[in-house]
C-alpha positions in Angstrom: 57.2 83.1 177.2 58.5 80.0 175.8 60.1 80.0 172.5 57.6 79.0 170.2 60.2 77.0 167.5 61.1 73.6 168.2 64.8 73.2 169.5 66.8 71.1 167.9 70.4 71.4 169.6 70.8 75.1 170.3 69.3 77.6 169.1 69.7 81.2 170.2 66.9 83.1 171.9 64.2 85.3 170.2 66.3 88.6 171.4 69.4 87.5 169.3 67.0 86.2 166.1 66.1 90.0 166.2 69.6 90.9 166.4 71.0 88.8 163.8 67.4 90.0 161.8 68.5 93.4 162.5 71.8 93.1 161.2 70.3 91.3 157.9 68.6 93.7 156.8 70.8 96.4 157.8 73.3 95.3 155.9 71.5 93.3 153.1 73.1 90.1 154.4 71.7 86.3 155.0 71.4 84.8 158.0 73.6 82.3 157.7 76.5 85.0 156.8 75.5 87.1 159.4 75.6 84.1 162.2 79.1 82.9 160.5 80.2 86.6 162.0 79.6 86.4 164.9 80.8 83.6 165.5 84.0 84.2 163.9 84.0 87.4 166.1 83.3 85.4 169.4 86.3 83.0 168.7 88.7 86.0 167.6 87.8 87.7 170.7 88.2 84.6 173.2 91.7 83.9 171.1 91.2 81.3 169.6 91.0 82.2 166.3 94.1 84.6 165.0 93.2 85.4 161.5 89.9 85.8 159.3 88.3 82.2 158.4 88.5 84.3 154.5 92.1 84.4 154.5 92.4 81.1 155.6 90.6 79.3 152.9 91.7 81.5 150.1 95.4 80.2 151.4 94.2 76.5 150.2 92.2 77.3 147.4 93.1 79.2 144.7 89.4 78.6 142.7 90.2 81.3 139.7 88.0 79.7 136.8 87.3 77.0 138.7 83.7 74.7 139.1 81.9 72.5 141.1 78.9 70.5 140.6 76.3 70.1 143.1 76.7 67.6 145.6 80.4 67.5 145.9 82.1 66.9 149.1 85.8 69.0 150.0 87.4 67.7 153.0 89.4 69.6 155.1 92.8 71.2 154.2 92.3 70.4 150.7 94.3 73.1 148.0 93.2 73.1 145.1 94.4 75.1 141.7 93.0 77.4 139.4 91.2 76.2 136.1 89.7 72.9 137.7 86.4 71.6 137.2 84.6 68.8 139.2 81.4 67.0 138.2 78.6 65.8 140.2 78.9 63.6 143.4 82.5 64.0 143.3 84.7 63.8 146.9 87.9 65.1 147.7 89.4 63.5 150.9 91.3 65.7 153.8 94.8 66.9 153.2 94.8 66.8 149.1 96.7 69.0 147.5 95.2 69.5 143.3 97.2 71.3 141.0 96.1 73.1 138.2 93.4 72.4 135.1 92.4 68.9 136.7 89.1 67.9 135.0 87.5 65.1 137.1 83.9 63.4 135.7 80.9 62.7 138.1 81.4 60.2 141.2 85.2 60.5 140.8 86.3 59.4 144.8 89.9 61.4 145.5 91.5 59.8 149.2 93.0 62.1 151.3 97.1 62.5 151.6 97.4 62.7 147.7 99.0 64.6 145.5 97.4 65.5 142.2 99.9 67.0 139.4 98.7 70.0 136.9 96.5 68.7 133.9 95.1 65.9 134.9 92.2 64.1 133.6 90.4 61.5 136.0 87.4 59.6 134.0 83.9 59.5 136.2 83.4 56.9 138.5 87.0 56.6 139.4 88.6 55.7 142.5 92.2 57.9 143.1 94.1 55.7 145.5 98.0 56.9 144.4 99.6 60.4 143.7 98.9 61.5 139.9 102.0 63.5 138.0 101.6 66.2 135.5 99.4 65.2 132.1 98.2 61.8 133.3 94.6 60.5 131.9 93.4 58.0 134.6 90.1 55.8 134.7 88.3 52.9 137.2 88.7 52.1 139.9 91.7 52.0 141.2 92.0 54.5 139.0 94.9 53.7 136.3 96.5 55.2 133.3 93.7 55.2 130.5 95.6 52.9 128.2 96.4 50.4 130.7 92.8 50.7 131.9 91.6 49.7 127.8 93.8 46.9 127.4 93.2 45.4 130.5 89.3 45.4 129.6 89.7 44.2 125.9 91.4 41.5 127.4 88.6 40.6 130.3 85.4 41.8 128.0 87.3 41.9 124.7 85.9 39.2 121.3 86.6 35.5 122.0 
């Protein structure tokens, strides 16, 4: 009998959906967590994966105290420190390394192959184009240091 959800890609037969359902409630897991197990399982077992997936991400990200909005977007190796925060719609590009107690405001773009120092402050809607040392306060887009950023606009938008 044909299967009677609507295939999108793959999706696995009825007899492993009651397996994985199985499992779930078994172990008072979601489906999602369960699936991510056995596939992490299947690669380990072919070889191609060494080392648990967990282990590998807490490597990178050392998130003690740490928060995300919603909606925000970490590439892939990204590391970052403890004590960070990051506001809505904010993206962090591939290969970033973030130190610790960054604050960065909503729709704050980071590209990838930077480095960001420890207590850094990047105002929302910036764009993070360079590497950032320790204690800088950067805003716009490129993002600049915050004092440069204010004279530059007093003088463009500033009294005639």
């Amino acid at each position: 009998m044909p299967s009677p959800r609507k295939r999108i890609g793959f999706l696995p037969s009825e007899e492993v959906h009651d397996i994985i359902d199985k499992i779930c409630r078994a172990n008072e897991f979601s489906q999602s967590k369960v699936t991510g197990l056995l596939v992490e399982e299947a690669l380990r077992s072919r070889g191609i994966l060494s080392e648990s997936l967990d282990s590998k991400i807490n490597d990178k990200l050392d998130l003690e105290n740490s928060y995300f909005d919603n909606l925000c977007h970490i590439a892939h190796n990204v590391q970052i420190g403890r004590n960070s925060a990051f506001a809505a719609m904010s993206g962090i590009a591939g290969s970033t390394k973030i130190g610790n107690n960054v604050l960065a405001g909503g729709q704050v773009g980071i590209a990838g192959h930077l480095c960001i120092g420890d207590n850094v402050q990047i105002a929302a809607k910036s764009g993070v184009f360079n590497d950032l040392d320790d204690k800088q306060t950067v805003m716009g887009n490129p993002a600049i240091n915050k004092y440069n950023y204010i004279k530059a606009y007093k003088k463009t938008y500033g009294k005639k």
